[in-house]
N, C-alpha and C positions, 0 to 999 in steps of 0.2 A: 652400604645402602640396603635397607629392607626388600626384598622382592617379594610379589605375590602374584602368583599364576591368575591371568587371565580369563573372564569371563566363567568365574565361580561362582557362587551366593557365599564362599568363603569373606569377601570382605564384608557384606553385610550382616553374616551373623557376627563379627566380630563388632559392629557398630552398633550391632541391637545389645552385644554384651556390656559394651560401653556403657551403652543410656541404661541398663539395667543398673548397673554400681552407679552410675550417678544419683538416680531414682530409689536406690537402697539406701543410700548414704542420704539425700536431704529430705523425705519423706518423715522419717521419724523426729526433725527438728522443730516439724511446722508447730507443735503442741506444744514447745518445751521451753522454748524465748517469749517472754514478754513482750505485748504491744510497746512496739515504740514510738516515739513522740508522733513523727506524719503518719505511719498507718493510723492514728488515733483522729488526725485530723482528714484522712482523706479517708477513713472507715465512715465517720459521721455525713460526709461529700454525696459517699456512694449510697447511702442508707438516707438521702433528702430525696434519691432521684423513685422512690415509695413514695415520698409526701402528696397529700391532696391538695389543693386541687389539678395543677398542673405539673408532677413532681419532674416528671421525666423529659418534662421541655422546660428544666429552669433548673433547675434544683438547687443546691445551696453556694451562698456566694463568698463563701470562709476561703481563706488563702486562693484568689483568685487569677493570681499571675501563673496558678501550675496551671496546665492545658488538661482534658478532663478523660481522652483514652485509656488510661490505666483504671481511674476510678468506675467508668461507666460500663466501659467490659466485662468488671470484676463484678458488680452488683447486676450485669444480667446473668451469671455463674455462680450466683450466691447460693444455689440451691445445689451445690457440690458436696457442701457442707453443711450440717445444723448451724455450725458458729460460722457468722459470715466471714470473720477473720481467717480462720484457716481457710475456707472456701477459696477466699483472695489468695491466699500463700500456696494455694494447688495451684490456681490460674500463672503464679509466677512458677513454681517450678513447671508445669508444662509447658511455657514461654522457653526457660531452659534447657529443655530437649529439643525444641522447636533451632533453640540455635546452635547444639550439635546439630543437627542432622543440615541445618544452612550452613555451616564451616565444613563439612563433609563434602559437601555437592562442589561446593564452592572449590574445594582444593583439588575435588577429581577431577575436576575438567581444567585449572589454570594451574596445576601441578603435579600429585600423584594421589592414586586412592592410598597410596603408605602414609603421606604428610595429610591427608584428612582425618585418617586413626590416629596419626600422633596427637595432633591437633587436639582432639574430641577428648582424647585418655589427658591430654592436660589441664583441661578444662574442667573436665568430668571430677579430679583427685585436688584441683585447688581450693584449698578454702578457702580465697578470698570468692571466686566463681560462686562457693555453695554457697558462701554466708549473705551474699545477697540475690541471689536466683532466689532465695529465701521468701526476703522478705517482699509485702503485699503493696499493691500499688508504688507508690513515685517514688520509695524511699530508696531502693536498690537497683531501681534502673534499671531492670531485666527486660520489660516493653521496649524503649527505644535498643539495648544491645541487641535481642531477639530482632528485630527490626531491620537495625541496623547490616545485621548480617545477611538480611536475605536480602536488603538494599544492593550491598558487595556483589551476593553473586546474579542481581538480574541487572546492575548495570553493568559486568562485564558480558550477560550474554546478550545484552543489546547491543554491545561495542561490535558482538560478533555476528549478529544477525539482526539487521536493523529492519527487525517486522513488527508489523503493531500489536502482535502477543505478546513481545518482549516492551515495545513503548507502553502498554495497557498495565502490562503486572508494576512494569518498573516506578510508571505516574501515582498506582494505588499503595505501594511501598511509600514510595516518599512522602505523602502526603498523608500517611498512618505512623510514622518515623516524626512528623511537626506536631502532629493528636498526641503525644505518645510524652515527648518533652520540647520545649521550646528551645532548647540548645539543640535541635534537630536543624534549625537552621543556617550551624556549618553543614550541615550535610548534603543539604541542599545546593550550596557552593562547591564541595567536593565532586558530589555524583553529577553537575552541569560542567566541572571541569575534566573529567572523567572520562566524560562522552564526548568532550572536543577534541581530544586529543588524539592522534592516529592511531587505528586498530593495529596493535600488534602484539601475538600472543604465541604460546607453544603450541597451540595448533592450526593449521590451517583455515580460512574462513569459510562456511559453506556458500554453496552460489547462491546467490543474489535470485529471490524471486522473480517472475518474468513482469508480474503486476507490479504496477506502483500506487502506490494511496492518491497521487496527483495534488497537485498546490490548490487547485479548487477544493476538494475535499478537507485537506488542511485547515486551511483558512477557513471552511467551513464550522469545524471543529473547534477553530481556536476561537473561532468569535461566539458559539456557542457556553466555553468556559467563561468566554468574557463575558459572556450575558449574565451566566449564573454569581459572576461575581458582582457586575450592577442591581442584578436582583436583592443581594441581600443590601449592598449601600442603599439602594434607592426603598427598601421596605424600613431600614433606619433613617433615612431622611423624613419618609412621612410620619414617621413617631414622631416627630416635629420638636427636637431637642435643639438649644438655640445654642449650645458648644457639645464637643466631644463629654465631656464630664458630665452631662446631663442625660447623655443617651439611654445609660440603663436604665434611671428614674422612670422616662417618658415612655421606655419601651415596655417598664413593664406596667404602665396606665393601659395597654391593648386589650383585647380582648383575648381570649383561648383562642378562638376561630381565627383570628388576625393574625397570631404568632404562627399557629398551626399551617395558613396560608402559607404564610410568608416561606417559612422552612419545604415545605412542597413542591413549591415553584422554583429554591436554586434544588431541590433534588432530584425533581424531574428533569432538567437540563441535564444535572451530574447522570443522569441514568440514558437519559438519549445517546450522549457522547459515549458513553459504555458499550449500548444496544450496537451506533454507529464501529468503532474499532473492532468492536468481537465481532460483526460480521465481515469486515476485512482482515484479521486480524493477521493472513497469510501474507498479507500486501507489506511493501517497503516504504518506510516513511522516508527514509531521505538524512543527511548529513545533521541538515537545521531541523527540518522538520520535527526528528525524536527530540531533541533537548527542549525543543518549544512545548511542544505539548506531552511531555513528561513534567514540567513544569508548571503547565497550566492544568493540568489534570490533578497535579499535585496540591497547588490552591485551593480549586472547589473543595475536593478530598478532605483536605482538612476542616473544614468549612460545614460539610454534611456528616461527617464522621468524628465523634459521635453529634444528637442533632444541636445540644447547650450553645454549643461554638457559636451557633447563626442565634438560638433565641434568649441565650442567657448574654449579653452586649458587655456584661460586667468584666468578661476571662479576655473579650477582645481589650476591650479599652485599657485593662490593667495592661496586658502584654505591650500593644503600644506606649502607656509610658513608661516601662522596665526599655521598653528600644533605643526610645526617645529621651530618656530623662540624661540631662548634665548632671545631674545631682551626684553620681556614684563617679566623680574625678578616678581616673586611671592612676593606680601608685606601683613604680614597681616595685616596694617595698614589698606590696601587697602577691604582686605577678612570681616575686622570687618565692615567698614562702609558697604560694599554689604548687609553682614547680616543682616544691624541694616536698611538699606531699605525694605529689602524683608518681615521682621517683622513687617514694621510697614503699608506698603501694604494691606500685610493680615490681619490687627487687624485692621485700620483706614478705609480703601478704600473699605467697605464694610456695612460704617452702625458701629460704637461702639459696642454695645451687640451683633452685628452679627458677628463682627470680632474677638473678646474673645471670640464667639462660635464657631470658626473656631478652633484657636488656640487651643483652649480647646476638639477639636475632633480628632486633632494629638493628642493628649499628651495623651490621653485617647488610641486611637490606640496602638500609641509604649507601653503602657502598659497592652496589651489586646494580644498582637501578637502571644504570643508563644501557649495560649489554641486556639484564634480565627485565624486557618489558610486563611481563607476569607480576613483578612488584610495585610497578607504579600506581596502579588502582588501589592498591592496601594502602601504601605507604601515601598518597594523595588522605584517605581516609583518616589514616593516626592523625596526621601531623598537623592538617586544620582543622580536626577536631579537639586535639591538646591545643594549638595555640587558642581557639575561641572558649577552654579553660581556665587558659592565663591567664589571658589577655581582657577577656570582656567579663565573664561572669562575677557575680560582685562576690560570691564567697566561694571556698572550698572545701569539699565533701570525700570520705573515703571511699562513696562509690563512685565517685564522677569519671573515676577510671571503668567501669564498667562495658559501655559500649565500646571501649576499645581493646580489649582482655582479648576477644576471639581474634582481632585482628594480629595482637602483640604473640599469640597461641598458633598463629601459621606463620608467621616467622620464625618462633623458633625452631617449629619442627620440619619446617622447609630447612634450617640451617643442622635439624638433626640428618637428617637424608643426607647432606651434603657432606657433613665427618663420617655418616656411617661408611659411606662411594668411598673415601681416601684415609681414613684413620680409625678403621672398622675398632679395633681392640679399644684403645683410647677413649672413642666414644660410646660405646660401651660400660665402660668403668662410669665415665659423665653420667649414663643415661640411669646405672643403674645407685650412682650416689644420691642423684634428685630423684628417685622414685624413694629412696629410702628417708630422707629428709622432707621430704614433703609427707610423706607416712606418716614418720614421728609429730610433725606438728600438728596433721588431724590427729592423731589419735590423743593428743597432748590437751588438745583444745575444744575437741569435740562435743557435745552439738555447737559450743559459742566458739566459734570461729573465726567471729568478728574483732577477737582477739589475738589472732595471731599477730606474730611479729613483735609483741612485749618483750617477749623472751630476749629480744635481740637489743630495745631499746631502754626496758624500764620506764620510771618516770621521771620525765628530764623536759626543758626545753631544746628543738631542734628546729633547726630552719625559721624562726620564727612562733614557734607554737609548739605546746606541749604535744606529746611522744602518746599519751592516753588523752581520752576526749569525744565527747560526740563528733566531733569534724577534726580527728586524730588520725592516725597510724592505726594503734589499737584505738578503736571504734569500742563505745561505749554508749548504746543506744540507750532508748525509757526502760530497758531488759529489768526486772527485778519489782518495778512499782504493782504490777498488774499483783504478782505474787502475795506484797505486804499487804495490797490491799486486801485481798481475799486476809490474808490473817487477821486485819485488824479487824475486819470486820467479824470476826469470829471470836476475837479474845478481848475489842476494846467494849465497854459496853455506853449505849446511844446516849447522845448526849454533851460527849465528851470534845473537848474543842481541841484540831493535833495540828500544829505548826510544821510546815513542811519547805525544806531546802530543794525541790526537785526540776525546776523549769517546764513542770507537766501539769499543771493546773486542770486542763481538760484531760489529763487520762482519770486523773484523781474521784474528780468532779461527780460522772458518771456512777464510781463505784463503789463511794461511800458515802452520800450526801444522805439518796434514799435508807440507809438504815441508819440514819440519823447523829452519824459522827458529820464533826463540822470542821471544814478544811479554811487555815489560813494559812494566807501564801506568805511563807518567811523575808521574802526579800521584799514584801513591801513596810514601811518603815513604821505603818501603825502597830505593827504588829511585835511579839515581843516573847521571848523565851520564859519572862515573867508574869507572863498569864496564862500559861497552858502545862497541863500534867504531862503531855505528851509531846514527842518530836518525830517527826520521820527523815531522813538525811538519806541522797539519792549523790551517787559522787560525782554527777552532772552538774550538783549545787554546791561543790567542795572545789572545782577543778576549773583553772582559768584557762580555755583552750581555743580562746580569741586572739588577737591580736596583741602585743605587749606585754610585758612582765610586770605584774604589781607585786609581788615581793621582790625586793632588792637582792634578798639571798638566792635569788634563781630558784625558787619553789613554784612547783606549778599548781599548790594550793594558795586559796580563798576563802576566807569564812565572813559569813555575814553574821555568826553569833561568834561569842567566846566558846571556843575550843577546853582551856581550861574549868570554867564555871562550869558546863554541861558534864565536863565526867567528877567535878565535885558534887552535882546539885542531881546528875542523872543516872540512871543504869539502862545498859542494853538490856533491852528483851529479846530483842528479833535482831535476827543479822542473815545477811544473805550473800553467801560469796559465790566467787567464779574461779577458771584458775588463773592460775598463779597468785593463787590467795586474795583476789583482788576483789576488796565487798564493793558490791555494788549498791547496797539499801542499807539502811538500820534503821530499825525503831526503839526510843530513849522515854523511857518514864520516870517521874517523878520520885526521889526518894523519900521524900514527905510532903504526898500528894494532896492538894487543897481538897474539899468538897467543892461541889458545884452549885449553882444556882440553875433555876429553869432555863436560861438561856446558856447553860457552859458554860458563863463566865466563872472563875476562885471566889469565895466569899471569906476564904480564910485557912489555916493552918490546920493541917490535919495530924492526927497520931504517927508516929515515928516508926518506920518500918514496915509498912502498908505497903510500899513498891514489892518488895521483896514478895509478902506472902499471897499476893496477888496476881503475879505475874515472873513464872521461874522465866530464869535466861535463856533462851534457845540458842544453841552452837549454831 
């Protein structure tokens, strides 16, 4: 076991040295990956809530089922940076320090300041952690994990001091954890089972305030959240929609002042009940009382945070039918491959011996739980948050392990403490083989990180779905498009009409239209490799990483043109790799490129040889 003397600044500056390498290490990333597909779409989200007239109480109604705290925080921080986009990618890595320093606190007090340092230095060296602390708004997940973690440690220290300082933080957590992503709501189940369950922890409880909040007060409170929650029903009813499906329509025939009412009225509520706790805030709510209005605090919360939730009805009403809909039948077909990703995540995407030390800090956990009450609140947190993975969500994501990484990072180095106390040499050897294997693989893969674990799998089918992939093992985001396009726009010239394999339509869109190259989308059928001089191939548009195999030979390529004809008929120009040699982009031109007409379209055969002295290959 690590030991460390007692009321030092010694463990702090070692935590401050921590967030520094972490802070070294993904800083210089943010400029170097390409927008990928959702920052693209939820970059344009946060850049509506500018629009005139009312941008900032509506703003754009694109992909409406995500809930809108990543987006909306990140465009009031846009002035971080000149390019909103990296501005977004600072707000996520300071999200990322936000939740070392909440797995720190969290471990000092429900196990040691050593397993908080281990914790943090886990965290801080995994590329899977970097490679999406990374990235900007919903795609990486860093808002609800950040969240997530400071959720852990304010409802254990509610469990332990049931005052309404700790009901007030714990309600505004939760209820910025559902703003934040909508699969917040296992967590919500979690952190109310959490709190029911008998206090008992490694240390002592402190006594119990002399004041009590009292059940009049309570009930006071709680019918004030209720208010603020009929306030917003009852300001959608008189928008006078004659079904749910009509409600945005009608709601947005109001006026500015109407909406602006509306949203004021449940936020004055949400701030009375605020003003009310923080000036008892010393007082003891009671058994029922915290999970009640940690709950109901947590509703409005999300409701006035950020303000779209209450005036944009489009983000509510989608969410309800993703809740509500039969539509997405439960497969376990579907529940096993989730699984057999989420496992290989946490075992691969972290470094090999670190990832069997992950694994191995659960397993070690669920068998430790019932003498060590310290793990029931994590281990409550993993396990209905992996099954509401499985089980409900209709796809899966290689960060959807994300909010669970800090938690999976205190068990195992609660589990390193515990071989250091009885098998100090041994473990040792362990600690210092996954620092050096997790080295190799940053350093291997570094900035694109999001590619670790290749090395291990290649390109294959596993569990159900291919090994590379945007919703893969190795992760293959939009990375690379942002890149050609800036080339093509510098080396195609205006006019030119370029066929594209990439499922990124709106990254494209934006940044070559305006200088007058003209984008068609390859997988629609009008479209044809035999009208255009040009191709762009993104290996998102090459790689089947859905469900099922359509090649019989177990290939986990696709092509929607001929393969052969294109390197008869074309030559790269442009190619853009990663490592393990793995291209991500190419651009193919014509090797006897037609002339054009005013509109791009071929008019005819042109002179033989033209690709070449036109356009040399770039390695």
């Amino acid at each position: 076991m690590i030991h460390m003397p007692r009321n030092t600044a010694l463990p702090y500056v070692l935590l401050t040295a921590i967030i520094l390498l972490y802070t070294v290490l993904i800083v210089p990333m943010i400029p170097q990956i390409g927008i990928s597909f959702d920052e693209q779409t939820d970059l344009t989200i946060a850049q509506s809530y500018d629009a005139a007239p009312q941008g900032w109480l509506r703003g754009s109604d694109l992909d409406a089922t995500n809930v809108r705290l990543p987006m909306y925080s990140s465009w009031l921080l846009f002035n971080l940076s000149d390019n909103p986009l990296h501005a977004a990618r600072l707000v996520g890595c300071l999200l990322g320090i936000l939740t070392l320093v909440a797995v720190f606190l969290y471990c000092r007090r429900e196990f040691s300041i050593q397993t908080g340092l281990i914790a943090c230095l886990i965290m801080a060296i995994s590329p899977y952690f970097l490679s999406f602390s990374r990235v900007a708004f919903t795609e990486g997940d860093i808002f609800i994990t950040c969240l997530a973690s400071w959720l852990l440690y304010l409802v254990t220290a509610l469990k332990r001091e049931q005052t309404l300082k700790w009901v007030l933080a714990c309600g505004l957590c939760l209820g910025l954890v559902l703003s934040a992503k909508a699969s917040g709501a296992a967590l919500v189940v979690a952190a109310t089972l959490s709190l029911l369950l008998p206090t008992a922890g490694r240390l002592p409880l402190p006594p119990a305030p002399v004041a009590k909040f009292g059940l009049g007060r309570t009930v006071l409170c709680l019918g004030l959240l209720s208010l603020g929650l009929l306030v917003v029903a009852g300001g959608y009813y008189l928008a006078g929609p004659a079904d749910l499906e009509e409600l945005p329509a009608a709601y947005q025939g109001l006026s500015k002042a109407a909406v602006l009412g509306h949203y004021l009225c449940a936020l004055g509520l949400w701030l009375l009940v605020l003003l009310l706790l923080g000036l008892k805030r010393k007082h003891r709510a009671g058994y029922l009382g915290s999970p009640l209005l940690v709950l109901a605090l947590a509703a409005v919360t999300f409701l006035v945070l950020p303000p779209v939730h209450i005036t944009n009805p489009t983000i509510l009403t989608s969410l309800a039918a993703i809740f509500t809909s039969s539509n997405d039948a439960f497969s376990w077909a579907f529940a096993g491959e989730a699984a057999v990703l989420h496992f290989l995540v946490l075992l691969l995407k972290s470094g090999l011996i670190m990832g069997i030390g992950l694994c191995l800090g659960i397993v070690a956990a669920l068998c430790q739980w019932q003498r060590r009450p310290a793990l029931r609140t994590p281990l409550i947190f993993f396990l209905l948050y992996l099954a509401f993975l499985i089980l409900k969500m209709v796809h899966a994501q290689t960060y959807f392990m994300m909010p669970l990484f800090p938690v999976a990072a205190i068990l195992l180095a609660d589990l390193v403490q515990n071989l250091l106390g009885r098998y100090r040499r041994t473990a040792w050897i362990l600690i210092a083989a996954a620092l050096v294997t997790t080295t190799i693989d940053l350093v291997r893969t570094y900035p694109y990180t999001h590619l670790n674990g290749y090395q291990w799998l290649g390109a294959r089918y596993l569990g159900g779905r291919s090994t590379i992939g945007y919703r893969s093992v190795a992760q293959t985001p939009s990375d690379g498009l942002e890149q050609a396009c800036r080339w093509m726009r510098e080396n195609i010239p205006p006019g030119e009409r370029i066929l594209h394999f990439t499922h990124a339509d709106h990254i494209l869109r934006p940044r070559m239209e305006h200088r007058g190259l003209i984008n068609l989308n390859g997988f629609h059928p009008a479209y044809t490799m035999e009208e255009v001089n040009y191709l762009m191939i993104h290996i998102n548009g090459t790689i089947n990483d859905g469900r099922g195999r359509d090649n019989p030979e177990g290939s986990i390529y696709r092509y929607y043109y001929d393969p052969e004809k294109l390197e008869q008929e074309f030559v790269k120009i442009y190619s853009l790799k990663r490592p393990f040699n793995i291209e991500v982009v190419s651009v193919w031109y014509r090797k006897h490129p037609y002339p054009l007409g005013r509109s791009g379209k071929i008019i005819g055969p042109a002179a033989e040889g033209a690709a070449q002295r036109r356009h040399p290959v770039v390695p």
